[in-house]
C-alpha positions as CSV (number, residue, x, y, z in Angstrom):
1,X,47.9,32.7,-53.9
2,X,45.1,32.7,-51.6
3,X,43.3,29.4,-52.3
4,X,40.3,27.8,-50.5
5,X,38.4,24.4,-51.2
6,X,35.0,23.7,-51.6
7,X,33.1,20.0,-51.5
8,X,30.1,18.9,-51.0
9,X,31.1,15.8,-49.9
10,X,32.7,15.6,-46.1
11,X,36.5,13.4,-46.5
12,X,36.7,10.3,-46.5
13,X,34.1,9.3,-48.3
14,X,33.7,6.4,-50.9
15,X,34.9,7.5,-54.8
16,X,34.0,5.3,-57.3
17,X,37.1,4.6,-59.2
18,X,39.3,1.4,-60.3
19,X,42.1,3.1,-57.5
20,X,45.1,2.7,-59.9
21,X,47.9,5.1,-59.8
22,X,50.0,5.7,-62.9
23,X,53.7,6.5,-63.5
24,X,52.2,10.0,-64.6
25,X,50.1,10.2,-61.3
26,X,52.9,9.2,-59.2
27,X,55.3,11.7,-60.2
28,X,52.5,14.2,-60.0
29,X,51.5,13.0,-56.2
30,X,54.6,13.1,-55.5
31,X,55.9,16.7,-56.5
32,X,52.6,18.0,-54.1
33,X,54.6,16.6,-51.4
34,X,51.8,13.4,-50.4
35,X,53.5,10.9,-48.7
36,X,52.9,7.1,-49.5
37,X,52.5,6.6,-45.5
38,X,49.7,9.2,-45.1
39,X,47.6,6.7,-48.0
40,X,46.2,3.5,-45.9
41,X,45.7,1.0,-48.4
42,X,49.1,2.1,-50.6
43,X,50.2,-1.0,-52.7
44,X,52.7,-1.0,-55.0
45,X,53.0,-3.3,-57.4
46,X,56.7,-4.5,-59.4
47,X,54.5,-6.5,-62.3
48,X,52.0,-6.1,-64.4
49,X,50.2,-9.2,-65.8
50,X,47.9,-8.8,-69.1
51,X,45.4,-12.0,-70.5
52,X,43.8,-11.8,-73.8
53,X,41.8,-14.1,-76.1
54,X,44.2,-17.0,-77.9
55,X,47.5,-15.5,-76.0
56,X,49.1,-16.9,-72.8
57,X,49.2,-14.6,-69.8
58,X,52.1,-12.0,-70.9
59,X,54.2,-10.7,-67.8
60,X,55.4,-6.5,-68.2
61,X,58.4,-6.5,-65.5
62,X,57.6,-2.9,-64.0
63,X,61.2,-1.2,-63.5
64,X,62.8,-1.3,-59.8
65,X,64.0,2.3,-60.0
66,X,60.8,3.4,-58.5
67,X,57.6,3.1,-58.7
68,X,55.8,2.5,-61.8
69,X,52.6,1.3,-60.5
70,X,50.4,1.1,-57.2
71,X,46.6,0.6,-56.3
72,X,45.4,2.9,-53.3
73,X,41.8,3.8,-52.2
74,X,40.2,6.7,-53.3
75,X,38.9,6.6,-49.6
76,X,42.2,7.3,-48.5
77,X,43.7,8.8,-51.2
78,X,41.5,12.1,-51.6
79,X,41.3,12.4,-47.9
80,X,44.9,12.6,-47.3
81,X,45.3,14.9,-50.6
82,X,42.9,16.7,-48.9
83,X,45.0,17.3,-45.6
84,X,47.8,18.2,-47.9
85,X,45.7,21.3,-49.3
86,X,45.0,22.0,-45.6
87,X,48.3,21.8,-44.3
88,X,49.8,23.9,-47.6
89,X,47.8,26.6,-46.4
90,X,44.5,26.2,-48.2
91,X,40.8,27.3,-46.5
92,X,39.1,23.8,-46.5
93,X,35.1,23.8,-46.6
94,X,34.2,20.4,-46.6
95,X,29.7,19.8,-46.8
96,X,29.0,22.8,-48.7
97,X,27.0,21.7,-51.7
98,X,27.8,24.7,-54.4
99,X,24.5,26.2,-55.7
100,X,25.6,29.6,-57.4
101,X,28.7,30.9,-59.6
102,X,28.6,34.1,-60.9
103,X,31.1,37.0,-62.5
104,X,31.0,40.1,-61.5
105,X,30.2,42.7,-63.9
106,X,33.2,44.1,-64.4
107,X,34.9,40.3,-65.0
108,X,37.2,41.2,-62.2
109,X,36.4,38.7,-60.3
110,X,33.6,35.1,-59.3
111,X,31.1,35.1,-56.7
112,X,30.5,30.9,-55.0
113,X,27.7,30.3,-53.1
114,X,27.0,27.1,-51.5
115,X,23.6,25.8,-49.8
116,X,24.8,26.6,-46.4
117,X,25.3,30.0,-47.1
118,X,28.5,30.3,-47.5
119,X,29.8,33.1,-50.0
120,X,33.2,33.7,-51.6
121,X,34.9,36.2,-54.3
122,X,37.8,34.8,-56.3
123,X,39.5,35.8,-59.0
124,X,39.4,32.6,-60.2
125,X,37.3,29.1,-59.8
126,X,38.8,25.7,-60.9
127,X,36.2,23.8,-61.5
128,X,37.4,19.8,-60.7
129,X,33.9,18.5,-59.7
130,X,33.5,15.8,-61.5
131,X,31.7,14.3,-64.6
132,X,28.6,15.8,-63.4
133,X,30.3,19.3,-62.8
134,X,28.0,21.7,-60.7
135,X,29.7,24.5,-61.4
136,X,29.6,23.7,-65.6
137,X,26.1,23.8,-64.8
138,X,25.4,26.6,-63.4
139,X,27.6,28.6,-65.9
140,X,25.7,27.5,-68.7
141,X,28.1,25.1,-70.1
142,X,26.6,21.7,-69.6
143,X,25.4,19.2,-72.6
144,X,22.0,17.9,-71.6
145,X,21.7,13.8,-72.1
146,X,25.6,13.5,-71.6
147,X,26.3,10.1,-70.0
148,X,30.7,9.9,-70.6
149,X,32.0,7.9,-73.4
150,X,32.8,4.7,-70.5
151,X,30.7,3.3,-68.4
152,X,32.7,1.2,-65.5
153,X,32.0,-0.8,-62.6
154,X,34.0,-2.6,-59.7
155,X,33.9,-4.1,-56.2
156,X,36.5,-4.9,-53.5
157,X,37.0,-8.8,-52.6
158,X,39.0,-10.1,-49.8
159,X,40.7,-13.5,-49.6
160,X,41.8,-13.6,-52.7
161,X,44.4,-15.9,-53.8
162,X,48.4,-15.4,-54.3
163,X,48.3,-14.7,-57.6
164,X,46.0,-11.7,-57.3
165,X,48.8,-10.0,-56.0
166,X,50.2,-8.3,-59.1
167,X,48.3,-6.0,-61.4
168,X,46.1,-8.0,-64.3
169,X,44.5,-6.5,-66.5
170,X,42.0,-9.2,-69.0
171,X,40.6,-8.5,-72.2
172,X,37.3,-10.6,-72.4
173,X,36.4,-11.1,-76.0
174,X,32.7,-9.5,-74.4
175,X,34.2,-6.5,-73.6
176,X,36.2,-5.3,-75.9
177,X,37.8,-2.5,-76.4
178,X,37.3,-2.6,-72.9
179,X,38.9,-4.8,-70.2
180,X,38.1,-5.9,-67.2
181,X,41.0,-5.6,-64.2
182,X,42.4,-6.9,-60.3
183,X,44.5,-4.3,-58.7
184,X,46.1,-5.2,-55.4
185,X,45.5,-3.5,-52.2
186,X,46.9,-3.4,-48.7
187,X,45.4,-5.8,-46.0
188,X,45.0,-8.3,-48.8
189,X,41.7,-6.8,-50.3
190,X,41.8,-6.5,-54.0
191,X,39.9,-4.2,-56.3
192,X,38.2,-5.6,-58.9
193,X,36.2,-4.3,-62.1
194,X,35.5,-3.6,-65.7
195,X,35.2,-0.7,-68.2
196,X,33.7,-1.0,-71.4
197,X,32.8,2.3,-73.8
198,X,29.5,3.1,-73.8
199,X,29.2,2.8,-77.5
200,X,30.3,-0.2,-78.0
201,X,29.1,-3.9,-78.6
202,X,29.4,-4.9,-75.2
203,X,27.4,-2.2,-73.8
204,X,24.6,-2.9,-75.8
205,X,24.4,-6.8,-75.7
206,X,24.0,-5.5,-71.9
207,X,27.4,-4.8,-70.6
208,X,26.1,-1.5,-68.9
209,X,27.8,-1.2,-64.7
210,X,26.1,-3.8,-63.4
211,X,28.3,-6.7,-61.3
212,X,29.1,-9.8,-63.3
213,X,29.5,-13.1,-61.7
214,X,33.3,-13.6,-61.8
215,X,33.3,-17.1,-61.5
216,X,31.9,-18.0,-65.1
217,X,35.1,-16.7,-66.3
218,X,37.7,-18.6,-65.8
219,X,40.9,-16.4,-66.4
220,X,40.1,-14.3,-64.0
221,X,38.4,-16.8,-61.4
222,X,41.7,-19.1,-61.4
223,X,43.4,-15.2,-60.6
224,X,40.5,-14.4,-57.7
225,X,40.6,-17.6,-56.0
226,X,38.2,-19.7,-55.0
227,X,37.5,-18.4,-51.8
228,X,37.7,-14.8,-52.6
229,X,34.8,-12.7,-50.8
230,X,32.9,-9.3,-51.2
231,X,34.3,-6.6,-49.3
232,X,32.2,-3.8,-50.0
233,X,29.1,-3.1,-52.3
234,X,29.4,-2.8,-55.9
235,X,29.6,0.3,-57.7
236,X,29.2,1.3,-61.1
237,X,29.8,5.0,-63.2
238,X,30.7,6.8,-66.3
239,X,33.6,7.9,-67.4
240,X,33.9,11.2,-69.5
241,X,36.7,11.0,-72.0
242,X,35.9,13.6,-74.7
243,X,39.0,16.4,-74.0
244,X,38.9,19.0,-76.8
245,X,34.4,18.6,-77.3
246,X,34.3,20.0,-73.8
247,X,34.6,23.4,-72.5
248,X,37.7,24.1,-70.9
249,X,36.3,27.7,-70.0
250,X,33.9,29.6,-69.0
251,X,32.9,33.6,-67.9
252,X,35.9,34.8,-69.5
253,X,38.9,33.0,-68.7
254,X,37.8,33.3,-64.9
255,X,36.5,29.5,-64.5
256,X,38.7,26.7,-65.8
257,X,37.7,23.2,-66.0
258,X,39.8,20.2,-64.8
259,X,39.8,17.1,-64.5
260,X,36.7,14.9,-65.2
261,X,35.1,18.3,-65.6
262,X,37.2,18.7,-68.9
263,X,36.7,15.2,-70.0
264,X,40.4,14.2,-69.7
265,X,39.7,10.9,-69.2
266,X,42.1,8.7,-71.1
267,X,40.2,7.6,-74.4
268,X,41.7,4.0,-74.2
269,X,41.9,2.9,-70.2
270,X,39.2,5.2,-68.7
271,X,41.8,6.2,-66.8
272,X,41.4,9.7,-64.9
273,X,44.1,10.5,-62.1
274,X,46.6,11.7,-63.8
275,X,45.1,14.0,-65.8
276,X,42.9,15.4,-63.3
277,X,46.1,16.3,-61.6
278,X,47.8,17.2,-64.6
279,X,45.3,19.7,-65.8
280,X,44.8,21.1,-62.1
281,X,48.3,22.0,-62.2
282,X,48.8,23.4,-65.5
283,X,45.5,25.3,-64.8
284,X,47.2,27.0,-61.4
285,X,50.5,27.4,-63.9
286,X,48.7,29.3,-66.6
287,X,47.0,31.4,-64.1
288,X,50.0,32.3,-62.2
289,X,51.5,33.7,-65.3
290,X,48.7,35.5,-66.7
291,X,47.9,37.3,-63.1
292,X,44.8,38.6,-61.7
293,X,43.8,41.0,-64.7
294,X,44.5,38.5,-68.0
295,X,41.8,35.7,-67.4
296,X,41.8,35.5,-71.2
297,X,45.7,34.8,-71.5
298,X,45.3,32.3,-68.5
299,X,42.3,30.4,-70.7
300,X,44.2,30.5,-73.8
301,X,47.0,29.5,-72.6
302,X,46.0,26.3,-70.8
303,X,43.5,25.6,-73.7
304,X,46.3,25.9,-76.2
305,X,48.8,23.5,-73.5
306,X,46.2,21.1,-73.6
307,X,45.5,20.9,-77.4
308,X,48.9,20.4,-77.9
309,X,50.0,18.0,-75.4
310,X,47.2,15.4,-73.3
311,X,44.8,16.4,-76.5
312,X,47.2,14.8,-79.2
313,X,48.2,11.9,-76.4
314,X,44.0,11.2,-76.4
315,X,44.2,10.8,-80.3
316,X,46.8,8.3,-80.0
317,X,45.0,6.3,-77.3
318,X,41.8,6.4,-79.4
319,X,44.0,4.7,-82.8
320,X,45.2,2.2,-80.2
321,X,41.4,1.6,-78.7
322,X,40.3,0.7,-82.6
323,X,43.3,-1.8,-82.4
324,X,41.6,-3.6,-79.5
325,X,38.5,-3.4,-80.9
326,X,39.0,-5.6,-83.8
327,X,38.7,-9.6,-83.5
328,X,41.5,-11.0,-82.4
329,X,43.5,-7.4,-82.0
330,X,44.5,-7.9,-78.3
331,X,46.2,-11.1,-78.7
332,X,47.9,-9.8,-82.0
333,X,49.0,-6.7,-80.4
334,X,50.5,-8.4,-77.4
335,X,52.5,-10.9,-79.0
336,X,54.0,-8.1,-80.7
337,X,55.0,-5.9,-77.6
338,X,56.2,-10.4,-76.4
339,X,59.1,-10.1,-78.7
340,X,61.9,-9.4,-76.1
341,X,62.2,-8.2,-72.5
342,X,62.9,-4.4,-74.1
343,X,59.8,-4.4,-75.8
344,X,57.7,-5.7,-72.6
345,X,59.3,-3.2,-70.6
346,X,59.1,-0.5,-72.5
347,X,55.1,-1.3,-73.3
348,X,54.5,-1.6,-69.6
349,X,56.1,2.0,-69.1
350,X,53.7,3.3,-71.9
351,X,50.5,1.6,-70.8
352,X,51.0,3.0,-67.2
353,X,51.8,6.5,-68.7
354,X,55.5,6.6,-67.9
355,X,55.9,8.9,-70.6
356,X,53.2,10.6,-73.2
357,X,50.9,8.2,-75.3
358,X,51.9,10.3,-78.5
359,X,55.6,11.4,-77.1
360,X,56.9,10.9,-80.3
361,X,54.2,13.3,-82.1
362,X,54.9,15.8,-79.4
363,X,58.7,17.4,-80.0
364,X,58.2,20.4,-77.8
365,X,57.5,17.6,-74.8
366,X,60.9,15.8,-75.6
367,X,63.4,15.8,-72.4
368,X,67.1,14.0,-72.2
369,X,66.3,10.6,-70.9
370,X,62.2,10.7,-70.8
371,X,62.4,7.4,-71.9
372,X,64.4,6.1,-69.3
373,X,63.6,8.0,-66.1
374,X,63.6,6.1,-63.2
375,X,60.4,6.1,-61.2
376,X,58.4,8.1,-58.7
377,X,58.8,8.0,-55.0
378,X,62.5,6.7,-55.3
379,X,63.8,7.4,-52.0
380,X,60.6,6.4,-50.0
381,X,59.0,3.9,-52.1
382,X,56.6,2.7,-49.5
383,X,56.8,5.9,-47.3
């Protein structure tokens, strides 16, 4: 296929984002050939560390077959996935701000314009811009007033202490269902935030992006350090996690949402990598099979994919969110999952989307050893 790229935005730049990188991401990154060197701040991380109301700390060992887990910078990160496009072949257009997306009138094909004046005819547009999708806009399939079912914000520190070298995640009685995190980085920074859903009780006793003080909670100060510094200004947005209420499609099959743009969000983490990549590539898939003249088959098909696989996973993620919710649900739930080193482990590969949230609901996704596969990057785990 020829493909070309279009951003407004000129790489790097800043992405708000907590900068953690599934199992599911990882295997993804790494079958699109990005290599762990070309990402700056790449960390990867053997042990995951969770603290919830009533419960000591609970360790989840990470398996040593590969990686399970690692924090990089969405600075980095996109810019170097962008080079990869580049270097695959792709026509880069980085600055042009997308102002117009039209079918021609035969539906063979889409005309893009951008602000600059730039014009291109595809056959197909994959729309992966974002929560506040331009192109979803201007196709007339927006929903005035939506603000994403998360709203998250974070900050990077540097100097913090030893212990803020594994991945924590804390569940402040304030901010359940939500959590608040500290993911490792290179060059000893550490990235450090909090999601919470939007309708929930902590964002309205006022739980709404803004920065907290971390040092009037003491879980996660005794984690930070006492001499732990900002590195960076502090960032807040929202996070759209309603796959299957938002369009997938538009113009006939020729314009596929992905990504943020579809909502994919997972319901229960806010997390969003791994299904943005997951749904770019089974967008390219379904269009590859259907060919130039089938838009239709190409939308049906990747709707259909996605009702029946991440759409059921979502489901299960949102029963698990109303387990949070409830008083005292964290610390019940973990000390469940504390029961043996099998059951730690095997959490720790679920949380971080080692396999799918609802794999058991899901036959047609069942593979000989899913359950046991060992991680990404397992030649090269640090490049």
């Amino acid at each position: 296929m020829r493909t070309a790229v279009i951003d407004k935005a000129r790489f790097p730049r800043d992405k708000c984002c907590g900068d953690g990188l599934t199992a599911a991401a990882l295997r993804r990154l790494e079958a699109l050939g990005l290599a762990p060197a070309s990402v700056q701040s790449w960390q990867s991380a053997s042990r995951a560390v969770v603290q919830a109301p009533g419960l000591r700390r609970l360790e989840l060992p990470l398996p040593a077959d590969g990686l399970f887990a690692v924090s990089a910078r969405r600075y980095h990160l996109d810019a170097a996935l962008v080079d990869l496009a580049r270097n695959a072949g792709a026509a880069v257009f980085e600055g042009h701000a997308v102002t117009s997306v039209k079918g021609a009138p035969s539906g063979s094909s889409v005309e893009v314009r951008t602000a600059s004046g730039l014009s291109l005819t595809a056959g197909y547009v994959l729309a992966a811009d974002g929560m506040w999708s331009a192109v979803r806009k201007l196709v007339g399939s927006d929903r005035p007033g939506y603000r994403g079912e998360w709203v998250a914000g974070r900050e990077y520190l540097a100097g913090a202490g030893p212990l803020a070298r594994d991945l924590w995640v804390f569940f402040e009685p304030d901010m359940l269902p939500g959590y608040a995190w500290s993911f490792p980085l290179a060059n000893g920074l550490v990235n450090v935030g909090y999601g919470v859903l939007r309708d929930s009780e902590a964002h309205a006793s006022g739980l709404r992006g803004q920065r907290v003080d971390w040092t009037s909670r003491p879980g996660i100060a005794e984690v930070l350090g006492s001499v732990a510094v900002p590195a960076g200004r502090w960032s807040s947005w929202p996070i759209p996690a309603r796959l299957g209420r938002a369009p997938l499609s538009a113009l006939g099959g020729r314009v596929l949402f992905c990504g943020d743009a579809a909502g994919s969000c997972d319901p229960m983490t806010g997390e969003g990598i791994a299904q943005a990549l997951e749904t770019g590539v089974l967008a390219v898939s379904c269009i590859s099979r259907a060919g130039p003249s089938r838009p239709d088959k190409a939308a049906g098909s990747y709707e259909r994919t996605l009702r029946w696989g991440v759409q059921i996973d979502h489901g299960m993620s949102r029963v698990f969110s109303r387990v949070l919710a409830r008083r005292g649900g964290p610390a019940k739930a973990l000390s469940i999952i504390s029961w043996s080193d099998w059951s730690r482990s095997n959490f720790a590969r679920w949380m971080f989307e080692d396999y799918p949230r609802a794999v058991l609901a899901t036959p047609q996704r069942w593979r000989p050893g899913m359950l046991a596969r060992p991680g990404a990057y397992r030649a090269t785990p640090n490049g």
